[in-house]
C-alpha positions in Angstrom: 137.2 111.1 56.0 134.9 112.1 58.6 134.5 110.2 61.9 131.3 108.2 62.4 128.8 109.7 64.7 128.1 109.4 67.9 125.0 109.0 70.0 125.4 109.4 74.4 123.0 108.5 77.0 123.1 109.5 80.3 120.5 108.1 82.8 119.4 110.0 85.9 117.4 110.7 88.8 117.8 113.7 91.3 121.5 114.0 90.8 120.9 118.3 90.1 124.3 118.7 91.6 126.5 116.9 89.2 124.5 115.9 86.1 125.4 119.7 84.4 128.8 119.2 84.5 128.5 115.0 83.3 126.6 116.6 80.4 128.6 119.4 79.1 131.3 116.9 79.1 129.6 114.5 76.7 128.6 117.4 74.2 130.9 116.8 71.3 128.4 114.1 71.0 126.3 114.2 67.7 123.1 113.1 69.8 122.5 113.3 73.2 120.0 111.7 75.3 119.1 112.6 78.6 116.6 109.4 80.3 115.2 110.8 83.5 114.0 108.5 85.7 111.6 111.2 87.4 113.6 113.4 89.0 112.3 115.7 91.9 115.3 118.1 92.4 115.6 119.9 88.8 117.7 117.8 87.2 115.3 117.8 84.4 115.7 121.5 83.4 119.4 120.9 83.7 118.9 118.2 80.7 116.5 119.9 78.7 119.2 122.7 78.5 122.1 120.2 77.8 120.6 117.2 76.0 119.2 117.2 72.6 116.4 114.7 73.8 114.7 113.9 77.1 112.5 111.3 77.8 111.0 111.0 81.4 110.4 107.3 82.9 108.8 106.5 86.2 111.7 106.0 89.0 113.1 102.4 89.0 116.2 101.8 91.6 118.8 100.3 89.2 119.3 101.6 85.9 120.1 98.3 84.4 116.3 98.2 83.3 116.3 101.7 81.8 119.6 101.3 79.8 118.0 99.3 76.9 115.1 102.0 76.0 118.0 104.6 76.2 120.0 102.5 73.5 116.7 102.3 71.6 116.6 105.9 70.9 120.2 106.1 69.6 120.3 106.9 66.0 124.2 106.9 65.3 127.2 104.1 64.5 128.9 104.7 67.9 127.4 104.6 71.4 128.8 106.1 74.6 126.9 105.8 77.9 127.7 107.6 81.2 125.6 107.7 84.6 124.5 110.6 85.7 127.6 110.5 88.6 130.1 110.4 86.3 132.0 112.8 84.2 135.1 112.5 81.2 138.1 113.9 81.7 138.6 116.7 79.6 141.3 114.6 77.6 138.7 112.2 76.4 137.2 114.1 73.9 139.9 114.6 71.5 141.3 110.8 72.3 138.0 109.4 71.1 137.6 111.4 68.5 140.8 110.5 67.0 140.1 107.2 67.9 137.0 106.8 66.1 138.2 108.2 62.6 140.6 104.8 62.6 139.0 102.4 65.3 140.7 99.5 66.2 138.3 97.9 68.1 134.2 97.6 68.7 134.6 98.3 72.4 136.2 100.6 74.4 137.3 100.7 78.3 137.8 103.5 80.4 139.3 103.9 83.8 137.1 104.6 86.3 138.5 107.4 88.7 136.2 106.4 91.9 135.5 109.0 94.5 134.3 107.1 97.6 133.3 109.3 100.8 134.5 112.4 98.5 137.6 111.9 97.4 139.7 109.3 94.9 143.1 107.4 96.2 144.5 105.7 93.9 146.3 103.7 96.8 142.9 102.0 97.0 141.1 99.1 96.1 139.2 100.4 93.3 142.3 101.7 91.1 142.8 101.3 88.3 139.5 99.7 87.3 138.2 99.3 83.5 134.3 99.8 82.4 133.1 99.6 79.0 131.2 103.1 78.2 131.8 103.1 74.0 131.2 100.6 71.6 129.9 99.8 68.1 126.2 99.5 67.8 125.5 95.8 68.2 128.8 95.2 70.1 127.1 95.8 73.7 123.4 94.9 75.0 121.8 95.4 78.2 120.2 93.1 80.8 118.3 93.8 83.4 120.5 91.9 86.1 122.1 93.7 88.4 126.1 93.8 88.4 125.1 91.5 85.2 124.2 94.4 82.6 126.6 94.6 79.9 126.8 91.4 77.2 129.4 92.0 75.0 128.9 90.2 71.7 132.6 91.2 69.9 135.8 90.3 71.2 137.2 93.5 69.7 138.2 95.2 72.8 140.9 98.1 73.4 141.3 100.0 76.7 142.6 103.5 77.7 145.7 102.8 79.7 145.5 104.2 83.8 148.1 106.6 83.2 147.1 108.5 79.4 144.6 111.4 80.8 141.6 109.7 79.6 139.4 108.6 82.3 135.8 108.7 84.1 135.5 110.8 87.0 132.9 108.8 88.8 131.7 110.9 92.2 129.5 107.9 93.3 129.6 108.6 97.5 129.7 111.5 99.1 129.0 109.8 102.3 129.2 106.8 104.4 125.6 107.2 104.3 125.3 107.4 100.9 127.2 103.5 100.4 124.5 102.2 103.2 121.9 103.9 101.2 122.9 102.3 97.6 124.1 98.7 99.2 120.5 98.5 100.4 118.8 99.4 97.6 121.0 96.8 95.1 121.0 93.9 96.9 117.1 94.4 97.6 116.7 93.5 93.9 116.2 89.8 93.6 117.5 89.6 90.0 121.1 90.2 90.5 124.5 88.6 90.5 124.9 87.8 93.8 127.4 86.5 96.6 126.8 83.8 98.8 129.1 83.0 102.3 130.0 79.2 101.5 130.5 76.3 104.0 132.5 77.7 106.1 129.4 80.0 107.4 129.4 83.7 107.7 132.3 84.7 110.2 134.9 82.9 108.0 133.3 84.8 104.8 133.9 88.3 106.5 137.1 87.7 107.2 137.7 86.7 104.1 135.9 89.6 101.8 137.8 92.1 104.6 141.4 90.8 103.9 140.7 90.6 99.9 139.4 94.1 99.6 142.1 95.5 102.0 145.0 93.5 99.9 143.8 94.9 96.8 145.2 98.2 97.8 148.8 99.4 97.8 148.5 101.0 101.4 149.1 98.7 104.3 148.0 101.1 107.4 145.3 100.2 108.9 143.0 103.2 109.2 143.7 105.1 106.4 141.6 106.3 103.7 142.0 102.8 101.8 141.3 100.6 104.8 137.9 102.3 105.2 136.8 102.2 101.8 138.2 98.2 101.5 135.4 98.1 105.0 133.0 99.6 103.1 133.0 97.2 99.9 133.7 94.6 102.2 130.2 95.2 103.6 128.2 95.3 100.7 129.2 91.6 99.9 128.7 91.2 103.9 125.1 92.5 103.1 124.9 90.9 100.2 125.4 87.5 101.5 123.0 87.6 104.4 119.9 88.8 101.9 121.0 85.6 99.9 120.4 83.2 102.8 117.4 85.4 104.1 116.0 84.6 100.2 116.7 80.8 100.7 115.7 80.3 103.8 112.3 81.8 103.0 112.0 84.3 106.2 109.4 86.6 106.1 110.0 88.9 108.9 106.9 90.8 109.0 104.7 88.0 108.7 106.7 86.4 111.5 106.4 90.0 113.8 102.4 89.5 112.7 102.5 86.0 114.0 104.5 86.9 117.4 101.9 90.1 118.3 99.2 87.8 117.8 100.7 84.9 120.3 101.7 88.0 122.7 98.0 89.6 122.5 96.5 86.1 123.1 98.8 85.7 126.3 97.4 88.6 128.0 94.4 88.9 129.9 91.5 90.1 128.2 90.4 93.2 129.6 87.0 95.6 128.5 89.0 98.5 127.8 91.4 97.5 124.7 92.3 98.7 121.5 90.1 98.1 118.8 90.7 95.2 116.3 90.8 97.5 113.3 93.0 99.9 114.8 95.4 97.1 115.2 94.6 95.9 111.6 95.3 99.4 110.2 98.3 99.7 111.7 100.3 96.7 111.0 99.7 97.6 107.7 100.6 101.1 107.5 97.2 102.3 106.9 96.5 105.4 109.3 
């Protein structure tokens, strides 16, 4: 009998460097979908030669919004979904091939192989972590909530064990830059599953996300490679937290600087040489 078919999505924006390689990876795939979320660095010529279908949306900074047109345009039994920074191992294929022609379940979990700041450990934190990336059509749908994206509606679940060769390579920051970069830009999103630092305030909470990150890894030292990374996802839930109470407690820091130049320019003396009204006004609101 032959296997069912499979459709693959991969969404992306200006990832040039690695999308070729996540895309030859996923062509045993009977359709595959390139969504590009209007890429500026060619990574759009790199899926038109790859993918049998690319659609261009405008650029959105999550791709939990974009994930449900992409399942849209899936035609086949079986989905399997990557982002454009990662990449199956070459043992996949075959596994979920052979897989599929006597499935035992409606969803599927793959390790996720992390490189942080280059390079994966697996003395750290993040190993051996499980995502969903196959299912059933109708097992999985999308929401746009950050960290709150997948809804699994079938209890049908296996998983590819840590150790079996099958896993996602997922090269998600190159730099410490790079974590800054994407902490910012997820916890800017007001709909998303957030963190909040509890009664005992926000030096206690810390302290606390610092020594549960660092004792989820199997090396003790205290400036390795595993300590910094544990920092690192420490301080997006640091982050996190602080834009939570900044929400609730309804600050509105550049209406606040607008309010402060406006108490310091009525302190000064008023002089007859000063700078204009509408020269201030176009300023403070970018305008030049």
């Amino acid at each position: 009998m032959a296997r069912p078919k499979i459709s693959a999505f991969v969404i992306t924006f200006n990832r040039a460097n690695i999308l070729g390689t996540c895309l030859r990876a996923l062509s045993f795939a009977d359709q595959l979908i390139v969504v590009d979320k209007s890429s500026t660095d060619g990574s759009r010529s790199i899926a038109e030669a790859c993918a049998d279908e690319v659609v261009t949306v405008p650029w959105t900074p999550t791709v939990e919004e974009t994930r449900t047109l992409a399942l849209s345009l899936c035609r086949h039994e079986w989905i399997l979904f990557m982002d454009d920074d990662e990449c199956l191992s070459a043992a996949a294929e075959s596994r979920i091939v052979a897989e599929l022609e006597d499935s035992t379940a409606d969803i599927y979990e793959f390790p996720l192989r992390h490189y942080i700041l280059g390079q994966h450990d697996e003395r750290a934190y993040y190993w051996p972590e499980h995502h969903a990336r196959l299912f059933r059509r109708g097992a999985i749908t999308f929401s746009r909530t950050v960290h709150a994206g997948i809804l699994r509606h079938s209890d049908r679940v296996a998983r590819f064990g840590a150790s079996d060769g099958v896993c996602i390579h997922h090269l998600s920051h190159a730099d410490v830059s790079g974590w800054i970069e994407k902490t910012n830009r997820y916890t800017s999103r007001l709909d998303r599953v957030g963190i909040k630092a509890g009664a005992d305030g926000f030096a206690a909470f810390a302290h606390e996300r610092i020594d549960y990150w660092m004792a989820r890894g199997s090396d003790k030292s205290a400036d390795g490679y595993p300590a910094a990374v544990a920092l690192l996802r420490a301080v997006y839930d640091m982050v996190d937290a602080v834009k939570a109470w900044e929400t609730e407690a309804g600050l509105d820091g550049a209406a606040l600087f607008a309010q402060s130049c406006a108490a310091l320019d009525e302190a000064r003396p008023r002089r007859e040489r000063s700078c204009p009204a509408e020269v201030v006004e176009q300023h403070s609101t970018g305008i030049v």
